[in-house]
Jmol script that loads the backbone (N, CA, C; Angstrom):
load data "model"
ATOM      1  N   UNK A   1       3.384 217.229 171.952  1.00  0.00           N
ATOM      2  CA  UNK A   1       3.404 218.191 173.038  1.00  0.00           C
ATOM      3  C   UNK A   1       3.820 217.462 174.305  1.00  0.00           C
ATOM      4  N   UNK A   2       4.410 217.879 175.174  1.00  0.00           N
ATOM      5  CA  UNK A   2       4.894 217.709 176.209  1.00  0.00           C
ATOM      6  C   UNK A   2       4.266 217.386 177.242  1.00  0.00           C
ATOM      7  N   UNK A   3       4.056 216.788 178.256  1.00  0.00           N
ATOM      8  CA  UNK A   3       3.360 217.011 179.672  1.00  0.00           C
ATOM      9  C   UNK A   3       3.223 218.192 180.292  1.00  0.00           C
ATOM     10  N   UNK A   4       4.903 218.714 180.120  1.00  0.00           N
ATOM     11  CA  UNK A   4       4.961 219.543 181.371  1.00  0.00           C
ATOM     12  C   UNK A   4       4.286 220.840 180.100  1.00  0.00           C
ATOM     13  N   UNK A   5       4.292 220.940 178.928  1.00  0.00           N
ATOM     14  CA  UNK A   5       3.561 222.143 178.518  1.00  0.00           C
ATOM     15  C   UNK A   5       2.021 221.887 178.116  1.00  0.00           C
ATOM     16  N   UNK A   6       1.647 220.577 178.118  1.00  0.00           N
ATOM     17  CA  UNK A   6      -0.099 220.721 178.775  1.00  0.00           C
ATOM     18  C   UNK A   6      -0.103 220.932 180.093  1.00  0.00           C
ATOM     19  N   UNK A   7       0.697 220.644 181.054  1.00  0.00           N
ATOM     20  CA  UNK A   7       0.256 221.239 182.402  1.00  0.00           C
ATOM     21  C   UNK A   7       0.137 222.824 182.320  1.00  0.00           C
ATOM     22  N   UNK A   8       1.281 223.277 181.899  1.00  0.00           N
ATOM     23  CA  UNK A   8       1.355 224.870 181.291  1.00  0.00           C
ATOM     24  C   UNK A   8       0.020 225.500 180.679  1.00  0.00           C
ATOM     25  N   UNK A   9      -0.352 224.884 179.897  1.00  0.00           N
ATOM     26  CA  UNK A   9      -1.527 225.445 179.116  1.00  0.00           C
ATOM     27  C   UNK A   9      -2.891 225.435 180.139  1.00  0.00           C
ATOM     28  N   UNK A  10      -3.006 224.185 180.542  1.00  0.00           N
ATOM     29  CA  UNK A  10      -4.196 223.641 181.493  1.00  0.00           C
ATOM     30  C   UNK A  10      -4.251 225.116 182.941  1.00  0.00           C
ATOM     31  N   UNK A  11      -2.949 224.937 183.605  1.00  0.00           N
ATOM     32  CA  UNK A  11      -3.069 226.324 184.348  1.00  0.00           C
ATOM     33  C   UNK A  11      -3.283 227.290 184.146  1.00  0.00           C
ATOM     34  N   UNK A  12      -2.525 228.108 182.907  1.00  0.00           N
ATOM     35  CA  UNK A  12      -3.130 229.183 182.341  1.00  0.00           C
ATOM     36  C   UNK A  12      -4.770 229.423 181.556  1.00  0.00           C
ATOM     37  N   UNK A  13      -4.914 228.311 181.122  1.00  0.00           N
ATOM     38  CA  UNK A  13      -6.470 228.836 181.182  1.00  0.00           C
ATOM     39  C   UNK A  13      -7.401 228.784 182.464  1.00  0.00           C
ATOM     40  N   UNK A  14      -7.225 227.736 183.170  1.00  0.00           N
ATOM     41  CA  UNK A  14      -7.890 228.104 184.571  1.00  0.00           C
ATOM     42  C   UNK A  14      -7.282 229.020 185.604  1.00  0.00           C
ATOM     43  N   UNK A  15      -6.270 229.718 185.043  1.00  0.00           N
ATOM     44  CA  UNK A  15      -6.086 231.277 185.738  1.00  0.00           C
ATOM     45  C   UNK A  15      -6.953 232.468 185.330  1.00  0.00           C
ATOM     46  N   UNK A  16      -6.726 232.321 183.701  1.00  0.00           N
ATOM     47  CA  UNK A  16      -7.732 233.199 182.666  1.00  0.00           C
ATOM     48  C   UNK A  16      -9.361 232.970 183.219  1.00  0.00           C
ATOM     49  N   UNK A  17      -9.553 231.892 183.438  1.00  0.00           N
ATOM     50  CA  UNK A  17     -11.208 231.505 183.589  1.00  0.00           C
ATOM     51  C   UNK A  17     -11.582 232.495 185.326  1.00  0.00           C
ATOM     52  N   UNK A  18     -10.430 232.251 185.739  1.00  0.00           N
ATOM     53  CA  UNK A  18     -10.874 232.745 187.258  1.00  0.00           C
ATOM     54  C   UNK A  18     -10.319 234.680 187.202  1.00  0.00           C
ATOM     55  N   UNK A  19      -9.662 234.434 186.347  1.00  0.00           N
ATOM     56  CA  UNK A  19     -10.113 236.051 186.068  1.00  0.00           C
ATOM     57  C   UNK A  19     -10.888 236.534 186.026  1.00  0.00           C
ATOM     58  N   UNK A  20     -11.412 236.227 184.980  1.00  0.00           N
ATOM     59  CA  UNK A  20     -13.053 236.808 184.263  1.00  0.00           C
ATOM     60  C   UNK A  20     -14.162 236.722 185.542  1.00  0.00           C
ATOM     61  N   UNK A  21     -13.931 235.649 186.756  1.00  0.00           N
ATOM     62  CA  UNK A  21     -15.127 235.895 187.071  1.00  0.00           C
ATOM     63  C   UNK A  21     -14.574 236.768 188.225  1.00  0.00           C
ATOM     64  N   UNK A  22     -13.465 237.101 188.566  1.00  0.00           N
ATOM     65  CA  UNK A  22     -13.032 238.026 189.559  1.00  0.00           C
ATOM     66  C   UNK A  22     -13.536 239.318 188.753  1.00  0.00           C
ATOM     67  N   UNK A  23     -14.339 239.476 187.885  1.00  0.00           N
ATOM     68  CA  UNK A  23     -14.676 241.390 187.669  1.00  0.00           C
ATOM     69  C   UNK A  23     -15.969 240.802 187.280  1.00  0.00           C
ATOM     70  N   UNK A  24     -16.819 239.447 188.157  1.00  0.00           N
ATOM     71  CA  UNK A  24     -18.457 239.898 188.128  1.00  0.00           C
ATOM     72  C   UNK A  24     -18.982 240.806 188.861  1.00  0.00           C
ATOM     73  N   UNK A  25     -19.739 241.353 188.894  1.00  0.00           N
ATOM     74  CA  UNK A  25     -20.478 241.981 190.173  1.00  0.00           C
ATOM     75  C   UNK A  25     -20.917 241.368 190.928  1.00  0.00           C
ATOM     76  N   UNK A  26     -21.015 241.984 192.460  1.00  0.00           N
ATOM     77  CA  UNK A  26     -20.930 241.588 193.554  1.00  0.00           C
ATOM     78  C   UNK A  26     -21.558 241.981 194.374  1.00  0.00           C
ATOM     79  N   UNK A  27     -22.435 241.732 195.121  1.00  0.00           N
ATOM     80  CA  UNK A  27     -23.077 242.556 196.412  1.00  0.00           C
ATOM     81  C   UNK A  27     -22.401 243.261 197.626  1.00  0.00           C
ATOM     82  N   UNK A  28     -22.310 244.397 198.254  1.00  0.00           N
ATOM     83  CA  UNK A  28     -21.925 244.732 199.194  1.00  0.00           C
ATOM     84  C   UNK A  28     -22.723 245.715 200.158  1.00  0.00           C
ATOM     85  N   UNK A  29     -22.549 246.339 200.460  1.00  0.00           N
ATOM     86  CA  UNK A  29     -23.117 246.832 201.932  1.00  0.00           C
ATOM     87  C   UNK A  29     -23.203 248.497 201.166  1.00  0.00           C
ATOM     88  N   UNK A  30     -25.014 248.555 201.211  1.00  0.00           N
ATOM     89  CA  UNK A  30     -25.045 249.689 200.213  1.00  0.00           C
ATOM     90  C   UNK A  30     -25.376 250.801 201.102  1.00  0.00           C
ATOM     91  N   UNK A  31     -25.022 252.042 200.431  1.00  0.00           N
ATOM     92  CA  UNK A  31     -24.595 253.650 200.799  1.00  0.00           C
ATOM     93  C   UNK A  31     -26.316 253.809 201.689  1.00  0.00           C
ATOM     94  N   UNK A  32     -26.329 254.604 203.078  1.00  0.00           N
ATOM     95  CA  UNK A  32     -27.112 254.804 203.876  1.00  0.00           C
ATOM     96  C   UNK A  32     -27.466 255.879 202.953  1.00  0.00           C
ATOM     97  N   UNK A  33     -29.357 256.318 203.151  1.00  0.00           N
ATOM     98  CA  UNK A  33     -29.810 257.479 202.331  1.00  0.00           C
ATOM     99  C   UNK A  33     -29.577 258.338 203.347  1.00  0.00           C
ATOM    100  N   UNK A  34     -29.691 259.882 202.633  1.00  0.00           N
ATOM    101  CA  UNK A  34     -29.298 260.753 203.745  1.00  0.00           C
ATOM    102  C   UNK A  34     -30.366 261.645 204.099  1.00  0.00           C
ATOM    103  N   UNK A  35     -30.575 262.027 204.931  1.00  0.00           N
ATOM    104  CA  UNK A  35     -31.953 263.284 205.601  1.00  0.00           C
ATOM    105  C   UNK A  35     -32.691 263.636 205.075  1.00  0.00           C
ATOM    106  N   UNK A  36     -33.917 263.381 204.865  1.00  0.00           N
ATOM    107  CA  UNK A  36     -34.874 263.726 204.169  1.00  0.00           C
ATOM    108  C   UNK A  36     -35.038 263.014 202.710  1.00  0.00           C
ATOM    109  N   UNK A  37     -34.027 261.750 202.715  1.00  0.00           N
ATOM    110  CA  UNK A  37     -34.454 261.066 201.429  1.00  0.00           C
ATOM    111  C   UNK A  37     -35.848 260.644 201.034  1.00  0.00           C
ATOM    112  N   UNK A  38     -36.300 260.720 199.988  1.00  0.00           N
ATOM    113  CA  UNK A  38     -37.737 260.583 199.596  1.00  0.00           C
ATOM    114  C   UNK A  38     -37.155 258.721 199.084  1.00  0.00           C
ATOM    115  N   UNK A  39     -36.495 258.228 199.034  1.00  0.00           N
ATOM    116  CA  UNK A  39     -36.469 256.873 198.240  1.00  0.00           C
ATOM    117  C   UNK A  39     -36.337 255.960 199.782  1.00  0.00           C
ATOM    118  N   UNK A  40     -37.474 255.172 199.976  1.00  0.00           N
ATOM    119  CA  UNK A  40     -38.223 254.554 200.765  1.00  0.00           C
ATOM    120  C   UNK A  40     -37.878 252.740 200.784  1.00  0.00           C
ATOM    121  N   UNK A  41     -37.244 252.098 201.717  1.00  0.00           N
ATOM    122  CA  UNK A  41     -37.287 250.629 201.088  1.00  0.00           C
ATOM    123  C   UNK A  41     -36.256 249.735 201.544  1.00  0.00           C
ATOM    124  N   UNK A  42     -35.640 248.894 202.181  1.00  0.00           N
ATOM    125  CA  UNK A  42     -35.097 248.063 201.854  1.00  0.00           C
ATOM    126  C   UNK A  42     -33.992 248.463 201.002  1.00  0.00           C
ATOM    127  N   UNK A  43     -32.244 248.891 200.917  1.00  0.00           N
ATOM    128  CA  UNK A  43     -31.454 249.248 199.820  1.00  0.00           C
ATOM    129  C   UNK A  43     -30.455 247.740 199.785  1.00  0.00           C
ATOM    130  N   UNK A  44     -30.249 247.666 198.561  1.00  0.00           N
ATOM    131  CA  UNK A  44     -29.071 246.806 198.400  1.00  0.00           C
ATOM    132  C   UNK A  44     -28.303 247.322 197.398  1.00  0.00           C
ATOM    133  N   UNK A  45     -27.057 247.197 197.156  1.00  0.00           N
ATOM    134  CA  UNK A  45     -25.409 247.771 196.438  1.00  0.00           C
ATOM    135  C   UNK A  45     -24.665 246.485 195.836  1.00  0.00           C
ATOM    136  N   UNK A  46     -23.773 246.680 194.663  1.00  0.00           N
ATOM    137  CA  UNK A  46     -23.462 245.995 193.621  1.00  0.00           C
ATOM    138  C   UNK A  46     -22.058 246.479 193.087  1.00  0.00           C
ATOM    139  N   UNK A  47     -20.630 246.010 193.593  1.00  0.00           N
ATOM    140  CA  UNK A  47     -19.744 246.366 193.283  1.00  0.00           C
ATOM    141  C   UNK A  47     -18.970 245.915 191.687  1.00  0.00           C
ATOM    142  N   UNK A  48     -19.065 247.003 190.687  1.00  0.00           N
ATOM    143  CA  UNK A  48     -19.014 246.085 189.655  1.00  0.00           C
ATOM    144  C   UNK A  48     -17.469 246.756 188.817  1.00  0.00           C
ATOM    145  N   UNK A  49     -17.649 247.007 187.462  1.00  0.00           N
ATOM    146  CA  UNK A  49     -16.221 247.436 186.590  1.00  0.00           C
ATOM    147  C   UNK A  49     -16.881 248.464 185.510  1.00  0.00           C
ATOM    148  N   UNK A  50     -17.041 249.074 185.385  1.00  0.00           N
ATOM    149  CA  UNK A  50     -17.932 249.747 183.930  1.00  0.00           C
ATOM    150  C   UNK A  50     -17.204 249.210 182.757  1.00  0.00           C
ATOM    151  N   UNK A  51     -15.699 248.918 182.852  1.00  0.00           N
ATOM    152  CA  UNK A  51     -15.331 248.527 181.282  1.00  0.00           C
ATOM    153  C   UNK A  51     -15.903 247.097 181.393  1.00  0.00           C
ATOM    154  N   UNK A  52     -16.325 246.336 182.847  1.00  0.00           N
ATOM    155  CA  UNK A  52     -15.867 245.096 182.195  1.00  0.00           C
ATOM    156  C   UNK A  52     -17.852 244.387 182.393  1.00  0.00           C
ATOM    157  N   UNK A  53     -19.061 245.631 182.940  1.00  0.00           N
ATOM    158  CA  UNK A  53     -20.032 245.285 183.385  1.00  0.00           C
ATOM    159  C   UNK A  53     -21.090 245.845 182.602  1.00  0.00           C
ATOM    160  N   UNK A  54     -21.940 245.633 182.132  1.00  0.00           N
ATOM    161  CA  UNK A  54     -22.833 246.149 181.663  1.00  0.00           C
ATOM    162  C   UNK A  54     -24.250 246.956 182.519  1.00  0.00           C
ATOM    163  N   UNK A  55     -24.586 247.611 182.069  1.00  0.00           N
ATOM    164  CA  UNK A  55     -25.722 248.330 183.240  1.00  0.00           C
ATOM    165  C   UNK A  55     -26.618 246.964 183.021  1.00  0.00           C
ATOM    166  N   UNK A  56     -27.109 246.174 181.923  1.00  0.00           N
ATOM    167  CA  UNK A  56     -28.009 245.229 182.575  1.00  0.00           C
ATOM    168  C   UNK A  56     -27.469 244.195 183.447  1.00  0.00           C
ATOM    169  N   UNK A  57     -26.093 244.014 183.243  1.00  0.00           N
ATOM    170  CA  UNK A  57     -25.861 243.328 184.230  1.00  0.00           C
ATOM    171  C   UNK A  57     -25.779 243.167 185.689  1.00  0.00           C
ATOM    172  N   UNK A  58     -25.590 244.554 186.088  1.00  0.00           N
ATOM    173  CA  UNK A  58     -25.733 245.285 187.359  1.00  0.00           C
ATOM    174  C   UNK A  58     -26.844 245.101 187.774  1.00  0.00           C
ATOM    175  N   UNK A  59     -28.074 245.549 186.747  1.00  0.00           N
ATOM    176  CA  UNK A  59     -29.552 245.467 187.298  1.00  0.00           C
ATOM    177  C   UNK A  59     -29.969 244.377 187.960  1.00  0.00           C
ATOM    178  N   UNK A  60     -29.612 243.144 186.883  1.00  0.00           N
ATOM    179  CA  UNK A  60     -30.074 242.082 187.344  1.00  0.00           C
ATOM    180  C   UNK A  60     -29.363 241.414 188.395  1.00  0.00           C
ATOM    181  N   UNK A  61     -27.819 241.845 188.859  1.00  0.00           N
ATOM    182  CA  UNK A  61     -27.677 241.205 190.245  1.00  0.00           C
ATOM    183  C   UNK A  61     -27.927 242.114 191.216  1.00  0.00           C
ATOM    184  N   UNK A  62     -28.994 243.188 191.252  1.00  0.00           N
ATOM    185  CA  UNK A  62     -29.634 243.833 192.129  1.00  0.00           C
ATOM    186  C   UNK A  62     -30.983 243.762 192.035  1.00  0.00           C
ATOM    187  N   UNK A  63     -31.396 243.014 191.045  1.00  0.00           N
ATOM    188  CA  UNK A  63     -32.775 242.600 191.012  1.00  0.00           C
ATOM    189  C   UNK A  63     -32.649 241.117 191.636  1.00  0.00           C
ATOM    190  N   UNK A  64     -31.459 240.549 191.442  1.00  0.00           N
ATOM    191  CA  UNK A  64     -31.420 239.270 192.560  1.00  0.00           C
ATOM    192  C   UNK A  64     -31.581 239.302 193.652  1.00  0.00           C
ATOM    193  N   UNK A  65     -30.804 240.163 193.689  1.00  0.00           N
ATOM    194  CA  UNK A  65     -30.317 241.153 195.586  1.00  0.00           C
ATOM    195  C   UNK A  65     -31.703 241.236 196.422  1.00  0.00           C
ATOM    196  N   UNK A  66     -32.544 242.001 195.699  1.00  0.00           N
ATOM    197  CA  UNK A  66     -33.626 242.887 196.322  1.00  0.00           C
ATOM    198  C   UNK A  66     -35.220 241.140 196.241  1.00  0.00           C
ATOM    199  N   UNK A  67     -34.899 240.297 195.168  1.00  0.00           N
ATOM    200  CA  UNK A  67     -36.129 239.029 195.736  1.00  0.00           C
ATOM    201  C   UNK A  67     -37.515 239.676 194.713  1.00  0.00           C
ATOM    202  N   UNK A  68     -38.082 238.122 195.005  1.00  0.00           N
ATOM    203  CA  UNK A  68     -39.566 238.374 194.041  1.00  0.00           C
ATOM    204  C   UNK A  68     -40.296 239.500 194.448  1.00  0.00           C
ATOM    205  N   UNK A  69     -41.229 239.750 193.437  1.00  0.00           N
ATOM    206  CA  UNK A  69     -42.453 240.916 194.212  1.00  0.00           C
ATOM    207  C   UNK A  69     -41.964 242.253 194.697  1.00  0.00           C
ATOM    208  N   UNK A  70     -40.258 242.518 193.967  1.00  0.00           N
ATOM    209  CA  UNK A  70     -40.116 243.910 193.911  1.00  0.00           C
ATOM    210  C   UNK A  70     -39.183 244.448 192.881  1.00  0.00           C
ATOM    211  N   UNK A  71     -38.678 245.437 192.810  1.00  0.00           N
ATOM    212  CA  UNK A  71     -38.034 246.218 191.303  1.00  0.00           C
ATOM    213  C   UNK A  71     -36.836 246.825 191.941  1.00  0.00           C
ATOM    214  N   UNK A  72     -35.476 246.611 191.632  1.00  0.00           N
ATOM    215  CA  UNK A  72     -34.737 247.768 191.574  1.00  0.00           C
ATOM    216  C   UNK A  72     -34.606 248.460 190.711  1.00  0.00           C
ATOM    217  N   UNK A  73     -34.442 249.696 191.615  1.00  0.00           N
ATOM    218  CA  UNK A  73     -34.146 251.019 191.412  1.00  0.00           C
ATOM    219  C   UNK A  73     -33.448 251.691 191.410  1.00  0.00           C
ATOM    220  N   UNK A  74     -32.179 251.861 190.478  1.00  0.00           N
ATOM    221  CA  UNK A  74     -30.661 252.887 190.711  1.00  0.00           C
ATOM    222  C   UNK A  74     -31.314 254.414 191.496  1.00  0.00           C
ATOM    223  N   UNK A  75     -30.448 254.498 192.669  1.00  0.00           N
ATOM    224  CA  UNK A  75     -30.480 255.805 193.411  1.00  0.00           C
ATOM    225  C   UNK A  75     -28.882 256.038 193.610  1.00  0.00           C
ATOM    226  N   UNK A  76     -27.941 255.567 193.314  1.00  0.00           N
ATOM    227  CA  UNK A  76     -26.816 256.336 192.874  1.00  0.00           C
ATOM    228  C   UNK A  76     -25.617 255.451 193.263  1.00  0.00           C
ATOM    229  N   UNK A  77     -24.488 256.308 192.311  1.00  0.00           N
ATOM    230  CA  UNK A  77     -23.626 255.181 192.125  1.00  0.00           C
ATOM    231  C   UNK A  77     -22.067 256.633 193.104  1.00  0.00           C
ATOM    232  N   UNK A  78     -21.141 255.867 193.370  1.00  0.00           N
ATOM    233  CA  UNK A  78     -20.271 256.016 194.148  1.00  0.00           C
ATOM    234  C   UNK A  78     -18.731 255.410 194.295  1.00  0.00           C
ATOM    235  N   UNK A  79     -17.763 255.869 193.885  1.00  0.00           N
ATOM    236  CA  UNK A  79     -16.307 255.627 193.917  1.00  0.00           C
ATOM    237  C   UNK A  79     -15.687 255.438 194.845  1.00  0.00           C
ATOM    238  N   UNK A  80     -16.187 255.324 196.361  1.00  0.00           N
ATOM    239  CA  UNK A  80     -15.271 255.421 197.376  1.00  0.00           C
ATOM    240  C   UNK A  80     -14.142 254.465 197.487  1.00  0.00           C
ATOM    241  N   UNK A  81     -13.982 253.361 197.565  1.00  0.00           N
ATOM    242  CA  UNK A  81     -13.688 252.311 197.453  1.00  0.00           C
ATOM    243  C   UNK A  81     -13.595 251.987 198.815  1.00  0.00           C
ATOM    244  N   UNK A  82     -14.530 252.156 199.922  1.00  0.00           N
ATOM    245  CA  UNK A  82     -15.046 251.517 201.239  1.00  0.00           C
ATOM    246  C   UNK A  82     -15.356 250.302 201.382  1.00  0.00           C
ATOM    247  N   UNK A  83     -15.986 249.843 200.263  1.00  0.00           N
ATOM    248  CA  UNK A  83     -16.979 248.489 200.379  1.00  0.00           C
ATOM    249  C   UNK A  83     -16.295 247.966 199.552  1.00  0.00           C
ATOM    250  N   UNK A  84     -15.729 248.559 197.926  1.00  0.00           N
ATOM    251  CA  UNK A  84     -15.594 247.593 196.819  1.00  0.00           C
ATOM    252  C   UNK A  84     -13.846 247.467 196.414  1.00  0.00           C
ATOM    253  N   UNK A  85     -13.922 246.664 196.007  1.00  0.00           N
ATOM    254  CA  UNK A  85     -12.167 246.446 195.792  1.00  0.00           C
ATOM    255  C   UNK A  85     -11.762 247.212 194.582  1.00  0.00           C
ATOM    256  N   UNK A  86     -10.437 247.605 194.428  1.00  0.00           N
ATOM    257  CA  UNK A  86     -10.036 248.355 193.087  1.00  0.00           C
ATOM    258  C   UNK A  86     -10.095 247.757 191.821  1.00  0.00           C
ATOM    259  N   UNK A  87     -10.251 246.863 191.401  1.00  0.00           N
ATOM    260  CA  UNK A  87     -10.934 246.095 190.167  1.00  0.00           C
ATOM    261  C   UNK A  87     -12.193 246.445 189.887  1.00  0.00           C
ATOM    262  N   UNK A  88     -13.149 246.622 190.960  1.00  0.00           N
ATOM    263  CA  UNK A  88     -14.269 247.108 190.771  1.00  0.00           C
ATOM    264  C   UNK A  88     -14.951 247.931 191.513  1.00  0.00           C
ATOM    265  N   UNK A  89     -14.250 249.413 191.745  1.00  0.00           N
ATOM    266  CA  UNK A  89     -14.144 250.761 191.831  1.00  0.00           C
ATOM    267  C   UNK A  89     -15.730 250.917 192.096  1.00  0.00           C
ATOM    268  N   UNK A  90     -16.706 250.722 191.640  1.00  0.00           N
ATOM    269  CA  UNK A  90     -17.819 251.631 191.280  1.00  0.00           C
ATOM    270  C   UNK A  90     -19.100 250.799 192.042  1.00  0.00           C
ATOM    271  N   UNK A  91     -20.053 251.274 192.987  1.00  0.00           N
ATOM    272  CA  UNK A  91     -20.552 251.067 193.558  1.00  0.00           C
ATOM    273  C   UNK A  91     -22.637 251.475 193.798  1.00  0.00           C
ATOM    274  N   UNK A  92     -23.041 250.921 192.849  1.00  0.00           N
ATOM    275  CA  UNK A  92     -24.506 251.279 192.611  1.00  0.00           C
ATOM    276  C   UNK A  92     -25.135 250.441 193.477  1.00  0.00           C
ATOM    277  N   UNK A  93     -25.918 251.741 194.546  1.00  0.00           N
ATOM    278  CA  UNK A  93     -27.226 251.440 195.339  1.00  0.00           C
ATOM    279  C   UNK A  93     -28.582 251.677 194.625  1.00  0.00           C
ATOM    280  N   UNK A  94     -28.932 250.678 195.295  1.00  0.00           N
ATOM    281  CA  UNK A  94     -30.381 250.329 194.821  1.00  0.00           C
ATOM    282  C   UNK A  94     -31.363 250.077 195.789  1.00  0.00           C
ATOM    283  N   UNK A  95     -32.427 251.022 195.797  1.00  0.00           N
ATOM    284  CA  UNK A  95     -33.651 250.830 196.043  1.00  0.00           C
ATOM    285  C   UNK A  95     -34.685 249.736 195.866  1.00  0.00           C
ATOM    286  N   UNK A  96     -35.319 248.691 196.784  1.00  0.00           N
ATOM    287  CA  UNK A  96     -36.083 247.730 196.293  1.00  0.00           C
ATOM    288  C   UNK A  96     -37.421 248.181 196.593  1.00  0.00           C
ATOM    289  N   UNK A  97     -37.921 248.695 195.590  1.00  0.00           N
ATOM    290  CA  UNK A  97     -39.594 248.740 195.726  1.00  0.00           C
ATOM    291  C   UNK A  97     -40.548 247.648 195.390  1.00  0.00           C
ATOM    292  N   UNK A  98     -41.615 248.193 195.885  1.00  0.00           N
ATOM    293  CA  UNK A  98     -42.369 246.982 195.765  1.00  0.00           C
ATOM    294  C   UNK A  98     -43.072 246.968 194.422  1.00  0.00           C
ATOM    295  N   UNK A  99     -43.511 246.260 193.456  1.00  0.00           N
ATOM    296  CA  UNK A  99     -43.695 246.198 192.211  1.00  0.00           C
ATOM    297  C   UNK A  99     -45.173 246.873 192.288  1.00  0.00           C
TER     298      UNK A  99
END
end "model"
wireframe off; spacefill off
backbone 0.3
color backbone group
């Protein structure tokens, strides 16, 4: 094999590698509740992919989000694409209650 086609190979997998983590989920700046919301707390939001994220995966970087000694709580998810980039369209706020 060649140099210049292990350099070839070597780039393309550390393009591939930095793919994959470009569609983790992500924290962003989560949806204000509106008038008379009964869900009480501290909110944090999680911009993720549905093909490429799993709901536990979401949970748990909103159970990161939200810190010890409390629980998130999905209070709703949202398409705007305000906060989240088009790779990862979909936008679940979360409630941090206290355990």
């Amino acid at each position: 094999m060649s140099v210049r086609a292990a350099k070839a190979i070597v780039v393309a997998a550390a393009a591939a590698l930095t793919a994959c983590s470009l569609l983790a989920p992500f924290p962003t700046y989560p949806q204000q509740p509106s008038a008379g919301d009964k869900d009480a707390g501290p909110r944090v939001a999680i911009c993720y992919d549905v093909l490429a994220s799993s709901s536990d995966t979401v949970q748990k970087a909103a159970q990161d989000e939200c810190g010890p000694g409390t629980a998130a709580a999905r209070v709703d998810t949202d398409w705007k694409l305000d906060y989240c980039p088009l790779l990862l369209p979909a936008r679940a706020t979360f409630v941090c209650k206290p355990k």
